[in-house]
C-alpha positions as CSV (number, residue, x, y, z in Angstrom):
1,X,-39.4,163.7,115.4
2,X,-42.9,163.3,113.8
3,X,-46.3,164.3,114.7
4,X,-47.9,164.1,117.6
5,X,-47.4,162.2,120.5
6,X,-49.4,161.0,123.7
7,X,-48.0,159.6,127.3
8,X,-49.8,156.9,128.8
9,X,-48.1,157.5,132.1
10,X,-49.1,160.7,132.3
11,X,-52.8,161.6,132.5
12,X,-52.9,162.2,128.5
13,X,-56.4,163.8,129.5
14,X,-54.9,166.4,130.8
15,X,-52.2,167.4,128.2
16,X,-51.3,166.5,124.7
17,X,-47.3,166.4,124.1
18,X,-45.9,166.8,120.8
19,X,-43.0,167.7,119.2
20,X,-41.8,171.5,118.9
21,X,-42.8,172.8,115.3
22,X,-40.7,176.4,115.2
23,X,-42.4,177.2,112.3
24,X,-45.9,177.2,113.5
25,X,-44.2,179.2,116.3
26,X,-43.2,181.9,114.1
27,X,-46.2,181.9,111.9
28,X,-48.3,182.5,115.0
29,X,-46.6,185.7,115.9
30,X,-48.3,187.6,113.7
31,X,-52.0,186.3,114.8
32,X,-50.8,186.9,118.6
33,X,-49.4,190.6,117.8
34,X,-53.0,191.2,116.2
35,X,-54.6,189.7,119.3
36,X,-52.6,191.7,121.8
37,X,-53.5,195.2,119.9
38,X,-57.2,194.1,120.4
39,X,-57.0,193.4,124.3
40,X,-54.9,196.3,124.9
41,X,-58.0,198.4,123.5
42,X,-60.1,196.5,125.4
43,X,-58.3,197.3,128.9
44,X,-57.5,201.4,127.9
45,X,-61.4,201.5,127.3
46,X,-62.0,199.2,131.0
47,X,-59.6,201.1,132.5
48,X,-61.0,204.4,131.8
49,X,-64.2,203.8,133.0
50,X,-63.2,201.5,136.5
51,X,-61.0,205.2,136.8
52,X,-64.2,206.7,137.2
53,X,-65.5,204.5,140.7
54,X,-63.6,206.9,142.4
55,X,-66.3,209.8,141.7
56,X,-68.7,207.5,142.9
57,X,-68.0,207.4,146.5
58,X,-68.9,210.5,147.4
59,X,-72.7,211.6,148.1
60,X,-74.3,208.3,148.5
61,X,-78.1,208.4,148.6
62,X,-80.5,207.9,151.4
63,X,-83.2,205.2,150.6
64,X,-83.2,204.1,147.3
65,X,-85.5,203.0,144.8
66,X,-86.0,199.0,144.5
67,X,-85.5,199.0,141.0
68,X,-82.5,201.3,141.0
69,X,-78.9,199.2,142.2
70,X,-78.3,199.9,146.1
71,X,-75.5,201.1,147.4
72,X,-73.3,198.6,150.7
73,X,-72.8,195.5,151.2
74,X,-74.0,191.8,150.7
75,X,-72.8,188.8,151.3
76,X,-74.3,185.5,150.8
77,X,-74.1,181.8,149.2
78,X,-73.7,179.4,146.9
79,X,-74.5,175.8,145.9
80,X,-73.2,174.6,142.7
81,X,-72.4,171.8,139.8
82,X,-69.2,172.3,138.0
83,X,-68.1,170.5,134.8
84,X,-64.6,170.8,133.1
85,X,-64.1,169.2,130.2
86,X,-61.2,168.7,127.2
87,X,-63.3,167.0,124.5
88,X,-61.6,163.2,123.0
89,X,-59.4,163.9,126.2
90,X,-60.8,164.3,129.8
91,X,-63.7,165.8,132.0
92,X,-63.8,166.7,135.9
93,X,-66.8,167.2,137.3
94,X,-69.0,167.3,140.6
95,X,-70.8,169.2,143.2
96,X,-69.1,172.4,145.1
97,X,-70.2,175.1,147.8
98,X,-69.4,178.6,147.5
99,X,-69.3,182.0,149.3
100,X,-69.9,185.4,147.9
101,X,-69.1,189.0,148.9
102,X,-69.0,192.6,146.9
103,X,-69.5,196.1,148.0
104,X,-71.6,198.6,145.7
105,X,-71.2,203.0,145.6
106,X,-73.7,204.8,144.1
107,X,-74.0,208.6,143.1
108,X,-77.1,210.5,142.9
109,X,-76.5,210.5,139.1
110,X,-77.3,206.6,139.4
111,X,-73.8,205.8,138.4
112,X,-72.3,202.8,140.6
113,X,-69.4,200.9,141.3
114,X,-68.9,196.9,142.5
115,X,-66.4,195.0,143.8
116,X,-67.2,191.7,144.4
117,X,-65.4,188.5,144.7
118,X,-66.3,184.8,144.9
119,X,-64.7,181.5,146.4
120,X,-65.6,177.7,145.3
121,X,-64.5,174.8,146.6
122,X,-65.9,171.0,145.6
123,X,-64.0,167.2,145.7
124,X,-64.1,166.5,142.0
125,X,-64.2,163.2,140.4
126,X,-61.9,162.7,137.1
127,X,-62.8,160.6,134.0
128,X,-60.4,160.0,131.1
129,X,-57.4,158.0,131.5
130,X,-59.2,155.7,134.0
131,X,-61.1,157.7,136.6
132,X,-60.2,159.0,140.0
133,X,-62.1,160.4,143.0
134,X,-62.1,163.2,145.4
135,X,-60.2,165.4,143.5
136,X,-59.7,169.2,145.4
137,X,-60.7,171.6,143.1
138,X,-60.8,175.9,144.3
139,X,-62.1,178.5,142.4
140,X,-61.1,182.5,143.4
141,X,-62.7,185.3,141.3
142,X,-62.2,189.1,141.8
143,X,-64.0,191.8,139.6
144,X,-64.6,195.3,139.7
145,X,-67.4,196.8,137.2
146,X,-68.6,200.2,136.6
147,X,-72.4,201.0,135.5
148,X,-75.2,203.1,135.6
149,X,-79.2,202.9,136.0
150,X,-81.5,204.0,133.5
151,X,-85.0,204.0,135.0
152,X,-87.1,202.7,131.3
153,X,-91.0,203.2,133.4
154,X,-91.9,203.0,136.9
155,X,-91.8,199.5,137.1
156,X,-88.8,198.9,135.0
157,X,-84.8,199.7,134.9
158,X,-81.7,198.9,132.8
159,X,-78.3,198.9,134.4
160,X,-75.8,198.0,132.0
161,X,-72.1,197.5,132.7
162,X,-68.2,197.3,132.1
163,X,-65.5,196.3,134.0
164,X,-62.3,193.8,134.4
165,X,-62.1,190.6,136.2
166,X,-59.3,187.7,137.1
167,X,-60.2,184.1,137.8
168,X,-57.9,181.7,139.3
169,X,-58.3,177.6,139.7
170,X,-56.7,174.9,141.6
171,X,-56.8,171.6,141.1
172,X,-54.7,168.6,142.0
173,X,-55.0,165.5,139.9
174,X,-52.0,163.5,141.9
175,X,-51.9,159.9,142.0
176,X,-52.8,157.2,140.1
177,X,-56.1,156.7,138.7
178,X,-57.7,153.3,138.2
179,X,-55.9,152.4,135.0
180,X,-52.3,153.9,136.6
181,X,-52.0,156.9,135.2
182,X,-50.5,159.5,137.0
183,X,-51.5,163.0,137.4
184,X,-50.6,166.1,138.7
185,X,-51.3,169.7,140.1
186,X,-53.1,172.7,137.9
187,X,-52.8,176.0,138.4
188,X,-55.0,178.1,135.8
189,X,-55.3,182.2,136.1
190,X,-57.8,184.2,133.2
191,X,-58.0,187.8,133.0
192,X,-61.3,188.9,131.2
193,X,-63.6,191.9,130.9
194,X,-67.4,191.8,131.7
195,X,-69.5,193.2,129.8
196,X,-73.4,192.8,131.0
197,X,-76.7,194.3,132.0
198,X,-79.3,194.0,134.4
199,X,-82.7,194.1,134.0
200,X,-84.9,195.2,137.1
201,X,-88.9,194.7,137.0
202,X,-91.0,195.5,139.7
203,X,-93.7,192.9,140.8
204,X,-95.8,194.7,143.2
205,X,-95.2,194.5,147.2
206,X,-91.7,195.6,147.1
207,X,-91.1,192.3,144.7
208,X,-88.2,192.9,142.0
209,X,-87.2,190.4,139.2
210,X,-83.3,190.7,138.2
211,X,-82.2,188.9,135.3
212,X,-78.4,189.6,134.1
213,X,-77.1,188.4,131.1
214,X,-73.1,189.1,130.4
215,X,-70.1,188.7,127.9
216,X,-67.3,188.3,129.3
217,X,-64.0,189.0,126.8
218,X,-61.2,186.8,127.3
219,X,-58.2,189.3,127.5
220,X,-55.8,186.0,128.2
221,X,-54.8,183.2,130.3
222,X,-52.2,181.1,131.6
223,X,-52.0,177.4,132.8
224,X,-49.5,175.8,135.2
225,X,-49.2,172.0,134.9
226,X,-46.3,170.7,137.4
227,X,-45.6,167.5,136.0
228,X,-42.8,167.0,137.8
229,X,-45.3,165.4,140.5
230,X,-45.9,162.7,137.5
231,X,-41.7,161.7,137.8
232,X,-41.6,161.1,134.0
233,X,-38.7,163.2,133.8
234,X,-40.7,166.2,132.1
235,X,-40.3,169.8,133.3
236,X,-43.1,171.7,134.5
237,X,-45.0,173.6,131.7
238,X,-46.5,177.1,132.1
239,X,-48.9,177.5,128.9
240,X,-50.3,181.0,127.6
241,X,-53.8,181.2,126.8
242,X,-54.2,184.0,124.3
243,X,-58.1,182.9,122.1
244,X,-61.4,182.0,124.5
245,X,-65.0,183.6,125.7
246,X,-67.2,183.5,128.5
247,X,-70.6,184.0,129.3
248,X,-73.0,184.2,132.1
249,X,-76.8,184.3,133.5
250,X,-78.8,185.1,136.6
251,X,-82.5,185.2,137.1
252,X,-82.3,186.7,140.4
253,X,-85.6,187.6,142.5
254,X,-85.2,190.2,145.2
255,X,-87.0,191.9,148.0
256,X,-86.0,194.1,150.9
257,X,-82.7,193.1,152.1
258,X,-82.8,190.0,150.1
259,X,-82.0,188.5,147.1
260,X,-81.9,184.5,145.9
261,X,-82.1,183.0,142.1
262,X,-80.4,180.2,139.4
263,X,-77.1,181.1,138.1
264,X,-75.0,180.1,135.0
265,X,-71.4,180.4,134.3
266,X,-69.8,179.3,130.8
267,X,-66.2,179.3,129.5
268,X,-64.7,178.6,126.1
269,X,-61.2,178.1,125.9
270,X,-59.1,177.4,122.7
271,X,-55.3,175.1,122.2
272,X,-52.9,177.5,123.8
273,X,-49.3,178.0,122.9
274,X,-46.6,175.0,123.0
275,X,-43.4,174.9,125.6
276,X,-40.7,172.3,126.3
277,X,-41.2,169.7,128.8
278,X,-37.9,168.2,127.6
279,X,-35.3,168.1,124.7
280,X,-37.3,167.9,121.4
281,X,-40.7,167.7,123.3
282,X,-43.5,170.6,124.1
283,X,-46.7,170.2,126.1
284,X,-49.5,172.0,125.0
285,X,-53.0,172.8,127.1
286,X,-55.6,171.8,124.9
287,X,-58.8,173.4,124.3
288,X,-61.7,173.2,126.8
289,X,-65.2,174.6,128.0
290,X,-65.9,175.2,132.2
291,X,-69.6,174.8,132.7
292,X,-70.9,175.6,136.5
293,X,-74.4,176.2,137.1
294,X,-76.5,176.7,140.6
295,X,-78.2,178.6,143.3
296,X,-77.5,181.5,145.1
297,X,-78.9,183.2,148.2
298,X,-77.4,186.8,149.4
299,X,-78.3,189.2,152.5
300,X,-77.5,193.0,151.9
301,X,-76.5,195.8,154.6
């Protein structure tokens, strides 16, 4: 069979269906052997230090030190734009509402620990193949990180740090959009490890300016596309994403229990790998960035 080819009954936004190449398979082994010795160097060195959180929960501090990373809970808010896009192919996009939660230990050696996790939900609208609206879209993170706070002056203080985090999306595409294509449920999971630091600046009056900038390393990925909810006869197709990046920002402004600020997330994803959908036919997820940007407000105790 020849090169590639597209489904106009399926959303062809959404995936890119050509023909098996065996060759290219074998070819890529050797870039996805090279690929896997890099993240497994990256998770011995995340692992390592997320071993140490343990030695964190003992001796927690008494009052601490605005500028220094406080130990307990918060909880809090979010409110949100989110944009998905496969370029030449598709985009989903809209407005979504979020909640957010993490815990934080700290040692008197100004070592600390977070968990925190986050959950997104927004009714999307799709463009590509004809359009489509209300589409259900949730986003579930989970992270754990591992840092410490280096006090740089009395007003100012550095907290870099490291950790490992998985993100999971849903989003169902079923029906027909406006030109008749028919679409179908996603299911996407990315494992990645953050890499970051914060930057605290006293204001005066208690007032604290955080601004975070992270990395986060795309460890891999995998994306479930049931097309069987498209009844085209294809099978369901369960894609490994091996070659992306992510990044993210927050210009946070705290005070007392308090804290509220902008907040930018970014994701880069590359082709991933190609499975069979039917005899002589693979499906492929095609490359795409995640874009969500907003506000967020959070109460600690």
């Amino acid at each position: 069979m020849g090169g590639p080819r597209r489904f106009p009954w399926l959303n062809p936004a959404r995936h890119a269906i050509i023909a098996l190449n065996l060759k290219f398979e074998r070819a890529c082994r050797i870039c996805d052997n090279h690929r896997r010795r890099q993240h497994v160097n990256i998770l011995i060195l995340v692992a390592a230090l997320l071993a140490a959180i343990s030695t964190t929960v003992a001796a927690q501090t008494g009052q601490p030190d605005p500028l220094l990373t406080r130990r307990g809970w918060d909880v809090g808010g979010q409110v949100s734009k989110y944009h998905y896009e496969e370029p030449d192919f598709m985009n989903v996009k809209g407005n979504q509402l979020g909640a957010v939660g993490a815990y934080t230990f700290t040692s008197p050696n100004r070592v600390y620990a977070r968990i925190d996790g986050r959950v997104a939900y927004g009714s999307l609208t799709y463009e590509g193949s004809g359009t489509q609206d209300d589409i259900p879209n949730w986003i579930a993170e989970a992270r754990a990180v591992i840092g410490r706070d280096f006090l740089v002056s009395d007003n100012v203080a550095l907290s870099p740090y490291i950790g490992l985090g998985y993100r999971y999306l849903y989003n169902d595409l079923r029906g027909n959009t406006s030109t008749g294509a028919r679409g179908y449920q996603r299911y996407s999971h990315y494992v990645y490890a953050p890499v970051g630091v914060t930057l605290r600046v006293r204001t005066g009056d208690q007032w604290v300016i955080a601004p975070t900038l992270e990395y986060d390393a795309f460890l891999g990925g995998r994306q479930y596309s049931q097309l069987t909810d498209a009844n085209v006869g294809y099978s369901d197709a369960s894609n490994k994403q091996d070659t992306g990046r992510g990044y993210r920002a927050s210009l946070m402004v705290e005070k007392g229990h308090w804290s509220f600020g902008p907040w930018l997330q970014y994701w880069n994803i590359k082709d991933s790998d190609i499975v069979p959908v039917a005899v002589g036919v693979g499906a492929m997820e095609p490359a795409n960035w995640t874009r969500e940007y907003g506000l967020e407000l959070r109460y600690r105790f």
